[in-house]
N, C-alpha and C positions, 0 to 999 in steps of 0.2 A: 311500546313499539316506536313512538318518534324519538327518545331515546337511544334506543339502538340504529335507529336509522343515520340520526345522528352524529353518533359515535364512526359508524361506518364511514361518513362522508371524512370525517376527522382525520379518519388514521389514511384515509387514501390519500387528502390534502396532504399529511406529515410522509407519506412515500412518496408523492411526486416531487415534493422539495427535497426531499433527500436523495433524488435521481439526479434533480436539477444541481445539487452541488457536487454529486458524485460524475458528472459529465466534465464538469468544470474541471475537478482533479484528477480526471482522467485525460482530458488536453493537458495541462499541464507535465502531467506523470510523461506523456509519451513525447514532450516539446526537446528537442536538440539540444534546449539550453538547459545544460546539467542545476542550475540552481535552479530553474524553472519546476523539471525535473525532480530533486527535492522537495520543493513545496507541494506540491501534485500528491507525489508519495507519503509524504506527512501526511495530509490531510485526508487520501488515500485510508492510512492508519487509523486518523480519528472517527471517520466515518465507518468504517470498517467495525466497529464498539458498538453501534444503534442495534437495538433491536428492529430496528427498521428492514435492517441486512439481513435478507432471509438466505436460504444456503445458495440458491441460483444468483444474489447477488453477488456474493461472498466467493463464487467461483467464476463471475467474470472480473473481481478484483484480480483474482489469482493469475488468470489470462494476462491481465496488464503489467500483473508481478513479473510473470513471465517474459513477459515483450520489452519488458524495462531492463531484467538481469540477464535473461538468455544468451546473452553474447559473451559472458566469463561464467566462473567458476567460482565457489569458495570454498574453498580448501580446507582440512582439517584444522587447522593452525585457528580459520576465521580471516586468515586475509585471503583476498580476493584478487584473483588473475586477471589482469588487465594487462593493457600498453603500457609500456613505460610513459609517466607523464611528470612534468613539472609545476611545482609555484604554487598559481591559483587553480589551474586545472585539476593536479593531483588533489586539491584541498576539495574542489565542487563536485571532484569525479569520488572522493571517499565518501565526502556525504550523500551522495547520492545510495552509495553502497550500504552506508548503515540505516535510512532510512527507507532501503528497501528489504535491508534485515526485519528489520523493527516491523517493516508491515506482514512478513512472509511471518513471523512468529504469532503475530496476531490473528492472521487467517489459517495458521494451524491449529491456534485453540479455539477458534471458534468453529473450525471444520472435522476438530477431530485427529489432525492429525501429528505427528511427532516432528518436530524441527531438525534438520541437520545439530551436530553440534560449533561448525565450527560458524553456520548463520545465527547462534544464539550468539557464540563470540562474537561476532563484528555488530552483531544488533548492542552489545552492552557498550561500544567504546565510545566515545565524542564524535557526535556527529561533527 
């Protein structure tokens, strides 16, 4: 019995710190600053892999997936409709696009559900 109880307390500590960083890349994820933004998103990703992430988790990732790409499109091709941008911009504003691939792919297999094909493309290129 103290065992289990134990255990209990365990796995509750290991979800509350896995909120605690999932808050953190979740600021990040939704910050203006597109490489901010990317980091967020990665991390996003990796967290996103715990079984820690039960599906109620795993669908307010989606939400933020959401709130991060909602504003373009990705196209069959895999590339992705934006503004026209230059230099460092286009470079922080792609990666931000592949590593919101990379996450939307993630929270499809662990949700169940089938990826666009052309979000697996842009998830496969250089971030």
């Amino acid at each position: 019995m103290a065992w289990q109880t134990l255990r209990q307390k365990a796995v509750a500590d290991d979800r509350a710190e896995w909120w605690k960083r999932t808050q953190w890349a979740l600021d990040r994820a939704l910050d203006e600053d597109r490489d901010s933004k990317a980091l967020g998103l990665a991390a996003l990703d990796v967290l996103a892999r715990s079984e820690l992430a039960r599906n109620e988790e795993l669908e307010l990732l989606d939400i933020a997936w959401e709130s991060v790409n909602g504003a373009g499109e990705i196209t069959g091709s895999g590339h992705h409709v934006s503004a026209e941008l230059s230099g460092s911009a286009a470079v922080s504003q792609h990666r931000v696009q592949v590593t919101a691939a990379r996450l939307r792919i993630r929270l499809d297999e662990r949700l169940g559900r089938t990826t666009p094909p052309g979000t697996a493309a842009l998830a496969k290129e250089a971030p």
